[in-house]
Backbone as a ProteinNet text record, in pm:
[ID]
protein_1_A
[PRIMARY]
XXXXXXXXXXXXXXXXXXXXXXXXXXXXXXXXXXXXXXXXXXXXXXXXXXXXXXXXXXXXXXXXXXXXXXXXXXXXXXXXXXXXXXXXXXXXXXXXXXXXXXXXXXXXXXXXXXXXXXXXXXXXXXXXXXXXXXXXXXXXXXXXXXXXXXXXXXXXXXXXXXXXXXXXXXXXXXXXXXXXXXXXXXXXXXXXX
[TERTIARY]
-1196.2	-1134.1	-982.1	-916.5	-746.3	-722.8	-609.3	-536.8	-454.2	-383.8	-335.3	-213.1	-94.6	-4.8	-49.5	-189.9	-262	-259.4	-354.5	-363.2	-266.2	-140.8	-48.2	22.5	-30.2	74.7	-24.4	-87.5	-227.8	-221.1	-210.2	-194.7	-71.1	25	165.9	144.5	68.1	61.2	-19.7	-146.8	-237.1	-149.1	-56.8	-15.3	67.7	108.6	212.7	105	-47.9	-140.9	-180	-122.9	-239	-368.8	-472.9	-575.8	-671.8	-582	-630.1	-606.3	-484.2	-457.3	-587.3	-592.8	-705.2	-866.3	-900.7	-1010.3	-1008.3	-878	-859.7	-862.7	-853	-840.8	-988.2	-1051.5	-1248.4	-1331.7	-1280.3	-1363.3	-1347	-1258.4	-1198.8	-1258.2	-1270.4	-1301.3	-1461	-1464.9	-1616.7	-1706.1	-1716	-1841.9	-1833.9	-1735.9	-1670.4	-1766.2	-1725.9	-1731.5	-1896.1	-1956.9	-2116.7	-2197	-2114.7	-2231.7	-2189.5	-2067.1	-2008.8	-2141.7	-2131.3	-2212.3	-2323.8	-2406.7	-2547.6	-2619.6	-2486.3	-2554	-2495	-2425.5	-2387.3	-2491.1	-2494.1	-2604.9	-2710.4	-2754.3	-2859.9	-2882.4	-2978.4	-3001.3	-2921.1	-2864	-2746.4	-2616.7	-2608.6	-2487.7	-2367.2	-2449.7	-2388.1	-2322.5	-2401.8	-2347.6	-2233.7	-2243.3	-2170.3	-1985.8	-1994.8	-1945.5	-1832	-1897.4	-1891.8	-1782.7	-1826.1	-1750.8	-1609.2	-1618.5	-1520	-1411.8	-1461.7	-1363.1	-1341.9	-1367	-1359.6	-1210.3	-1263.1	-1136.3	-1005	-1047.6	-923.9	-832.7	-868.9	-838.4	-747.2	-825.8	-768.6	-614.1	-622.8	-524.6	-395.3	-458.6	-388	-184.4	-206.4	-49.3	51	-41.7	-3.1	5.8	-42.8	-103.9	76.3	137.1	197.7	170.5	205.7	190.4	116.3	118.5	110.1	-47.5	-122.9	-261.5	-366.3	-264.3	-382.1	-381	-299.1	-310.9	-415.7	-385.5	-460	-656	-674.5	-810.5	-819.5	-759	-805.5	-839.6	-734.3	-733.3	-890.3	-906.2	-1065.6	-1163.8	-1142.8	-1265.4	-1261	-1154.7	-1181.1	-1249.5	-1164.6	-1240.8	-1390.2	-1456.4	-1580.4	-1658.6	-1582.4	-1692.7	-1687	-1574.5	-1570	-1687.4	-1669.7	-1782.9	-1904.2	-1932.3	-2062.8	-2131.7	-2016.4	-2071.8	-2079.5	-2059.2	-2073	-2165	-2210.7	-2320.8	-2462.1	-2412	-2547.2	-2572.6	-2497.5	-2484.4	-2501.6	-2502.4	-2557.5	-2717.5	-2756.8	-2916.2	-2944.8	-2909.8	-2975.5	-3081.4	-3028.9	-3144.9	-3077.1	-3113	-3085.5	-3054	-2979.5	-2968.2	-3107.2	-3107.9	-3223.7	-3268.3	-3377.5	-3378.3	-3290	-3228.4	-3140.8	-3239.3	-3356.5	-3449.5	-3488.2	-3513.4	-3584.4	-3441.3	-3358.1	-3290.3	-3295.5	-3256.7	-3313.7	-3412.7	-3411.9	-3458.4	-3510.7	-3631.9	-3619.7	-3754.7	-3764.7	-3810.2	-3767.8	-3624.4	-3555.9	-3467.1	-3488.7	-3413.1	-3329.4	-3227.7	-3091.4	-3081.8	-3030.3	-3048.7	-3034.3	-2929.5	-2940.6	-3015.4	-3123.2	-3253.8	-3214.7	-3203.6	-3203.5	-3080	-2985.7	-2845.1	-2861.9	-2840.5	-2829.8	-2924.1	-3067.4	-3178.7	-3149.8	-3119.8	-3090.4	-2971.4	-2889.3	-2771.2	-2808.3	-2870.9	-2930.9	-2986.9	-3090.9	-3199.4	-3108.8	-3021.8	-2939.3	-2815.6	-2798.6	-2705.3	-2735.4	-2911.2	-3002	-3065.5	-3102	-3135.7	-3055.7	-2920.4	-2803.9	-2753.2	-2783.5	-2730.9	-2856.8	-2970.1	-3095.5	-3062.6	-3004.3	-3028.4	-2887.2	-2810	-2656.5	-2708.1	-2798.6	-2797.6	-2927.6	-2968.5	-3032.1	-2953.7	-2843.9	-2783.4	-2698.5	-2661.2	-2625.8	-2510.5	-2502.8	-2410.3	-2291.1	-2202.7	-2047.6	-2064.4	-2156.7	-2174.4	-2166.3	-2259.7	-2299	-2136.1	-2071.3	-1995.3	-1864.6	-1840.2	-1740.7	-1756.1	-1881.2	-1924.4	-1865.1	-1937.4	-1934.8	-1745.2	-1687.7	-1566.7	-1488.9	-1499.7	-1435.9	-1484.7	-1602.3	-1658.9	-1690.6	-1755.2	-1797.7	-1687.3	-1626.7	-1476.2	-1336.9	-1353.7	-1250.9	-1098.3	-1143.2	-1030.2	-1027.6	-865.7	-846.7	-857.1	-829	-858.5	-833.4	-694	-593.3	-624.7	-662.2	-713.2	-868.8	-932.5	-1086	-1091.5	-993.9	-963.8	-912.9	-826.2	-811.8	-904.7	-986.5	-1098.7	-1182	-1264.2	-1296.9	-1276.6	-1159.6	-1118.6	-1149.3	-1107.7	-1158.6	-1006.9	-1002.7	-903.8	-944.9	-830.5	-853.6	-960.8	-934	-1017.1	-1198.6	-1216.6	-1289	-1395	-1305.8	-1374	-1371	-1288.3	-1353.7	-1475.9	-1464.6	-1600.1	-1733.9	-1710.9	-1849.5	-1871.1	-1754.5	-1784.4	-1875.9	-1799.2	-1840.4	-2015.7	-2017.3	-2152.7	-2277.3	-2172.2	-2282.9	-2315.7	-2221.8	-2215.9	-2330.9	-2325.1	-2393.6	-2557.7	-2545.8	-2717.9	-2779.2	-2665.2	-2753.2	-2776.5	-2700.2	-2701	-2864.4	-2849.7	-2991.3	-3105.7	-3111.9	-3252.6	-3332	-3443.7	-3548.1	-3564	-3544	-3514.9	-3424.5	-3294.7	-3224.4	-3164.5	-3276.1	-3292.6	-3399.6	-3532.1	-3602.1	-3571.7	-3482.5	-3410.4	-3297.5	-3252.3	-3150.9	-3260.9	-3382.5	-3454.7	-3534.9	-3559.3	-3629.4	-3493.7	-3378.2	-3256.8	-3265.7	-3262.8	-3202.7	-3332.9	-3476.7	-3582.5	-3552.6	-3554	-3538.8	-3436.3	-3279.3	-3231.3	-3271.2	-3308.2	-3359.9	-3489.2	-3567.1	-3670.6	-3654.7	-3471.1	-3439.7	-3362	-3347.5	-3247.8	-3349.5
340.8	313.9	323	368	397.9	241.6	213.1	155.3	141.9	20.9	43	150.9	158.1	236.4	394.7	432	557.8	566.2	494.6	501.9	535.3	428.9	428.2	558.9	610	757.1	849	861.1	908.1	894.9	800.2	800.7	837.5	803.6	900.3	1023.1	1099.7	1210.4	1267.1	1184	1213.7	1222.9	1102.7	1071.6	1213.1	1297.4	1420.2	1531.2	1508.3	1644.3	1691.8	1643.3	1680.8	1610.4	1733	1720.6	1666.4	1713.7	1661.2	1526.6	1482.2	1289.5	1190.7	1310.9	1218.2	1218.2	1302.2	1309.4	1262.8	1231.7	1053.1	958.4	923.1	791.1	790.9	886	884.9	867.8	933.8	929	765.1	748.7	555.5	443.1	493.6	372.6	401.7	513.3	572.7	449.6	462.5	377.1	215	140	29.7	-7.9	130.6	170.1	142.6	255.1	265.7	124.3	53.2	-90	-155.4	-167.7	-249.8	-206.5	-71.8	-36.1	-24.7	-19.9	-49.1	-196.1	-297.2	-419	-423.3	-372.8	-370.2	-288.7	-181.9	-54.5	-20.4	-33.6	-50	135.9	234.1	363.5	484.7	410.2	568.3	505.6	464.7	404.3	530	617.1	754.6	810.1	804.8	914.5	828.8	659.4	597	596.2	645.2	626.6	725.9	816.8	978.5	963.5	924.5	904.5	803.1	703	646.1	713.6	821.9	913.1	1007.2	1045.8	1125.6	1127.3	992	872.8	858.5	814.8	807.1	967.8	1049.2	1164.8	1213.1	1167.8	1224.7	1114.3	1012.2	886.6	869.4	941.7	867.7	865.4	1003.3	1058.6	941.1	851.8	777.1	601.2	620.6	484.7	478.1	330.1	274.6	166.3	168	39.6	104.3	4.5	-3.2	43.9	40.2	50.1	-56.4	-191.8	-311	-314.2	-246.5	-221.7	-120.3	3.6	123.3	23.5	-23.2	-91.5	-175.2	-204.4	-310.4	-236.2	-128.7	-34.9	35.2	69.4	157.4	64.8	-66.5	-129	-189	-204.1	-191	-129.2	22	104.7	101.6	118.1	138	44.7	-95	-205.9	-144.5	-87.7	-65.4	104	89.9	253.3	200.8	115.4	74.2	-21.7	-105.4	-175.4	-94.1	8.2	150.3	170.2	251.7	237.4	192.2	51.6	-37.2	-10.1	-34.4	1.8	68.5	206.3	316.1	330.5	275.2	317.1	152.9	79	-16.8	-74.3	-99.4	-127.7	-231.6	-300	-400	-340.1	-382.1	-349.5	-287.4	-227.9	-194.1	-243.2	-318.6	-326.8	-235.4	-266.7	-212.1	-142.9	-264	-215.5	-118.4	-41.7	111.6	226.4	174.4	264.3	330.6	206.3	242.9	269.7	417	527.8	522.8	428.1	351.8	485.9	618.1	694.1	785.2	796.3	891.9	832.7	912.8	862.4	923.9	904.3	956.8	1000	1079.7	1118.2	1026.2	921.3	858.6	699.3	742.3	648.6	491.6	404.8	275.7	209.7	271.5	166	237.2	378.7	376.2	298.5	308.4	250.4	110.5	65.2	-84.7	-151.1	-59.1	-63.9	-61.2	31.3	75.4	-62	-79.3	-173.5	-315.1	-360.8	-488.1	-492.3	-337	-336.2	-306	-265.5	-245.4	-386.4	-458.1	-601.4	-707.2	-670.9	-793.8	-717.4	-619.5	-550.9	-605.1	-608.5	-630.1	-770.4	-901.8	-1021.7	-1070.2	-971.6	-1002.4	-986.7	-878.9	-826.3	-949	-1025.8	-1180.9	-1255.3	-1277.3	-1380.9	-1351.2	-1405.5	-1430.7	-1324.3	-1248.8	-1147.7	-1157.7	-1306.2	-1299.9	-1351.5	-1429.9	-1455.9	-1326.4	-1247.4	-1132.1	-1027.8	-1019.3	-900.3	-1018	-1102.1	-1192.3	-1214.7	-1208	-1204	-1012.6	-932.4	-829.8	-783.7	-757.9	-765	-849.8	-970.4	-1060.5	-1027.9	-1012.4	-993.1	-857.1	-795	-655.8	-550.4	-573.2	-473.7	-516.2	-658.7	-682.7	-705.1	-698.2	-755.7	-919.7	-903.7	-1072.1	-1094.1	-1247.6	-1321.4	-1274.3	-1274.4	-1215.8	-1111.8	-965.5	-842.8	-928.2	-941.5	-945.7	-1011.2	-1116.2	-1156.9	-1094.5	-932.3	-847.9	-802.4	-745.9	-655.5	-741.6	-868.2	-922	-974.6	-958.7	-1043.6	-1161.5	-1253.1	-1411.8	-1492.5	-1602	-1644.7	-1669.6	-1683	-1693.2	-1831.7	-1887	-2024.3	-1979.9	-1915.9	-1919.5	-1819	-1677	-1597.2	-1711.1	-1807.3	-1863.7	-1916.9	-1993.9	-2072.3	-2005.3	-1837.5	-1832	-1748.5	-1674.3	-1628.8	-1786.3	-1868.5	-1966.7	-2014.8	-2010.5	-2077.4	-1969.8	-1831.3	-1703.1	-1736.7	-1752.1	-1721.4	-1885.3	-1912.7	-2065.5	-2054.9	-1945	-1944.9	-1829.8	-1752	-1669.9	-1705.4	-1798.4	-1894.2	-1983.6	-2009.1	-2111.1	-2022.1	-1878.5	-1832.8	-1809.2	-1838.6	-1832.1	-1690.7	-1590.8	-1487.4	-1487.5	-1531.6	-1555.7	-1625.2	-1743.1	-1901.2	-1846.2	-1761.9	-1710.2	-1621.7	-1532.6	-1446.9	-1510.5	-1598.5	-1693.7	-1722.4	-1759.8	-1865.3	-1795.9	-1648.9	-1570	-1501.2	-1517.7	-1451.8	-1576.6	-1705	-1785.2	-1811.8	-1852.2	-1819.5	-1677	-1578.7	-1468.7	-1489.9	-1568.3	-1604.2	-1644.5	-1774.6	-1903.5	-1855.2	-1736.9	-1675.7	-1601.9	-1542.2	-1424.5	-1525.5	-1647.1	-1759.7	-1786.4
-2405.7	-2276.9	-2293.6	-2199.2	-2215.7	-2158.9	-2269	-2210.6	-2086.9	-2001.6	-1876.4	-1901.6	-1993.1	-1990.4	-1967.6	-2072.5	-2007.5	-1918.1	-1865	-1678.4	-1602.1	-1641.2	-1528.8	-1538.6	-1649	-1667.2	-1560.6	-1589.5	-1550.7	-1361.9	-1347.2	-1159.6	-1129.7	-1214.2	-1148.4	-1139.6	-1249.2	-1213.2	-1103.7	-1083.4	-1006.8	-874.7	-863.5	-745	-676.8	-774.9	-760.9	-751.2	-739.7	-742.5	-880	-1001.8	-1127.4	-1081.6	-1119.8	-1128.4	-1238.9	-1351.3	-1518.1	-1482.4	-1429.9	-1423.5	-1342.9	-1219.5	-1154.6	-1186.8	-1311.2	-1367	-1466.6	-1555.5	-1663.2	-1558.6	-1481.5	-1394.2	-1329.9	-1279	-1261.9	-1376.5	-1514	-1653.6	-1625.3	-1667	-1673	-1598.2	-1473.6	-1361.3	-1292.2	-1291.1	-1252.8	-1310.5	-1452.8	-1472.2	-1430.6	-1351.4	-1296.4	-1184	-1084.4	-1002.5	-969.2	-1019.3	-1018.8	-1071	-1172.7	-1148.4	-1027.1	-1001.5	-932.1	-756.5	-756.3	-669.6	-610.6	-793.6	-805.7	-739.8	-733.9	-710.4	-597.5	-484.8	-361.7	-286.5	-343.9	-234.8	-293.2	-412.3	-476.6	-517.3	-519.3	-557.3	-521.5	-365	-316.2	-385.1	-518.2	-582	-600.4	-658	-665.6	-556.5	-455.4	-302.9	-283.4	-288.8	-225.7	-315.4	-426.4	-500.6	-478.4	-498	-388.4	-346.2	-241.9	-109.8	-98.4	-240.6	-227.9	-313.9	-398.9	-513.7	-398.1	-286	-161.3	-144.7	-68.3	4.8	-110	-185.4	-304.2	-294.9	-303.5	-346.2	-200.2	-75.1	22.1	34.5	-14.3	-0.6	-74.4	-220.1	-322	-300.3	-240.1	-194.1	-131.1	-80.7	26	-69.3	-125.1	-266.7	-334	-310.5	-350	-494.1	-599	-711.5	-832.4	-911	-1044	-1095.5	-1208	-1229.6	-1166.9	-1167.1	-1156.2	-988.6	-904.4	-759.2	-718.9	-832.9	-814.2	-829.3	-902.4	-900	-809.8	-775.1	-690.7	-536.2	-510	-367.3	-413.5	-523.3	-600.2	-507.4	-585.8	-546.8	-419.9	-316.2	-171	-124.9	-166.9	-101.8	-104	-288.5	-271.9	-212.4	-181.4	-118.1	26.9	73.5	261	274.5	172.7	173.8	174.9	64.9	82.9	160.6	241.8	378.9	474.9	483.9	587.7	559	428	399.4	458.6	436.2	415.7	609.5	671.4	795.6	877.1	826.4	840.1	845.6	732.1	696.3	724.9	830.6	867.5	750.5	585.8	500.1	444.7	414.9	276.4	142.5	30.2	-105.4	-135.9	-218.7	-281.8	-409.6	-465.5	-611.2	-719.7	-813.5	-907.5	-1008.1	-1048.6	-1144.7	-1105.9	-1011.6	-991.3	-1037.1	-1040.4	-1074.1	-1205.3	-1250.1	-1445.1	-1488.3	-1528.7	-1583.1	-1745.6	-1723.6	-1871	-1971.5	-1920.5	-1962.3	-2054.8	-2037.4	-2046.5	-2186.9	-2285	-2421.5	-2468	-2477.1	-2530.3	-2710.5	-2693.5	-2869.5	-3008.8	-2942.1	-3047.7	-2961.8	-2977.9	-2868.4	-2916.7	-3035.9	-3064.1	-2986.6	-3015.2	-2951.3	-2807	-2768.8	-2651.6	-2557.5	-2583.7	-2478.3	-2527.7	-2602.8	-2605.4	-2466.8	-2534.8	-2409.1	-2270.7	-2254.5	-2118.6	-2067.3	-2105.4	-2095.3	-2049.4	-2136	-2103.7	-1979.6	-1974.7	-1860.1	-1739.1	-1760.1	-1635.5	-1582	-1686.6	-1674	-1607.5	-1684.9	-1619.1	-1460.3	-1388.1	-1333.2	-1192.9	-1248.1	-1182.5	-1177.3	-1266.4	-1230.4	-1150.7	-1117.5	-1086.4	-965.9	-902.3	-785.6	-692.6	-756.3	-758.9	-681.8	-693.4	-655.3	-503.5	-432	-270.8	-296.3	-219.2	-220	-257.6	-190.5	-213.5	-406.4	-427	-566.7	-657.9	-608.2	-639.2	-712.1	-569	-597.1	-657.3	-638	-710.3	-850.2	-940	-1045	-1101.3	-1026.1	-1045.3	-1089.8	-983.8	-967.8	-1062.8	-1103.3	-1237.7	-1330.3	-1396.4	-1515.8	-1551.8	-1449.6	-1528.6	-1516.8	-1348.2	-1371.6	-1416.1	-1454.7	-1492.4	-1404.2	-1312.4	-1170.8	-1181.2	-1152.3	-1164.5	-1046.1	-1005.9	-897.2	-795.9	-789	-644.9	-642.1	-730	-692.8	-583.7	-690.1	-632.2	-511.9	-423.1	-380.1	-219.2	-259.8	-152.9	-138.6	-293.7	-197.6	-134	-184.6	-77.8	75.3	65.4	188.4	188	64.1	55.4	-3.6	-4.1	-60.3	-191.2	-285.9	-449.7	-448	-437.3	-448.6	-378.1	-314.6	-236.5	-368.9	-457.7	-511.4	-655.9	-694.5	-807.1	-835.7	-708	-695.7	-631.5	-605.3	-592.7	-730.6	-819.8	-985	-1033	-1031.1	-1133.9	-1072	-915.6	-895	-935.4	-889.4	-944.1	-1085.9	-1203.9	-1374.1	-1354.3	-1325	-1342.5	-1273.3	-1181.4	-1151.5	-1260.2	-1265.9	-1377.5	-1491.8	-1568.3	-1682.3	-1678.8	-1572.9	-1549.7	-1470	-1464.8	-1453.6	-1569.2	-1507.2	-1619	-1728.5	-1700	-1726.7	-1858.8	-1808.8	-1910.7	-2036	-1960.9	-2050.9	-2166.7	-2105.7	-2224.6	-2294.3	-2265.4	-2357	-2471.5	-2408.6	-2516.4	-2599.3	-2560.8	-2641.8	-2785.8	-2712.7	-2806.1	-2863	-2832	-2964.1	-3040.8	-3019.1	-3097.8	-3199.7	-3150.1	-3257.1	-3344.7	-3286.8	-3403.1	-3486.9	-3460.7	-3591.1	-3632.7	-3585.4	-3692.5	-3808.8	-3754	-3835.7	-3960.1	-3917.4	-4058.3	-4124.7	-4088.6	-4193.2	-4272.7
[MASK]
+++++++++++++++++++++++++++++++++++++++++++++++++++++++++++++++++++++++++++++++++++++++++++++++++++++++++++++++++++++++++++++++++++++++++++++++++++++++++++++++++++++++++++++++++++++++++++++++++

């Protein structure tokens, strides 16, 4: 992953029409993007995603600030895309677990499908929890937006996105799901001691 000084080099240029800059700044944030999405719109994560690298591209000219602005305007956008979205096709989220493609094995099959599997799992139990929990978890932890970012894109006050990260990190802590998975890592140490 590039560091922010990458980046920020990286959107100045984009901002002037390099094309190489704004395809380091999609390599970079794309995969952000798509979980962040997976647990908002559930299978059209991609189209929706789409559409918000669309929007970016038609905008960016116009995009004032630094890298940690540039993410935070990213993940507006893709949340205002994907409440259109959802709006559009009059549907609810969709299960996450159908997304993951747990057939399909990557060449080097042990770490990658391991990977897969845990980021399809936590992605499936994130998308569990009450929506503002949901994308407030998402947004702090998996993309790494601080408060006051996560805060614009929500349209919530800082206080308002702490306490639904912390009530989200705290129901997923205490589902069963994840209580037996702690339980069967911590027996399998205790077995190779």
């Amino acid at each position: 992953m590039l560091a922010d000084d990458d980046l920020g080099g990286a959107l100045t240029a984009a901002r002037e029409g390099d094309e190489t800059a704004f395809a380091i700044l999609w390599c970079a944030l794309q995969p952000a993007v798509l979980r962040y999405l997976r647990v908002v719109v559930g299978d059209p994560a991609e189209d929706v995603a789409s559409e918000t690298w669309l929007q970016v591209a038609r905008d960016l000219r116009g995009f004032r600030g630094e890298i940690g602005d540039f993410r935070g305007w990213l993940f507006r956008i893709a949340r205002h895309r994907g409440i259109d979205h959802l709006r559009r096709t009059g549907r609810r989220r969709e299960d996450p677990v159908e997304v993951v493609d747990q057939g399909v094995l990557a060449p080097d099959a042990a770490a990658q499908t391991e990977e897969a599997l845990s980021t399809g799992w936590a992605l499936s139990l994130i998308a569990t929890l009450p929506r503002d929990q949901a994308e407030s978890v998402m947004l702090r932890v998996v993309a790494g937006l601080d408060v006051a970012t996560t805060a614009k894109v929500l349209g919530k006050r800082t206080g308002a996105v702490r306490i639904a990260t912390m009530r989200g990190l705290r129901r997923l802590a205490a589902h069963p799901e994840v209580t037996a998975r702690n339980e069967k890592k911590a027996t399998g140490v205790a077995e190779e001691v």
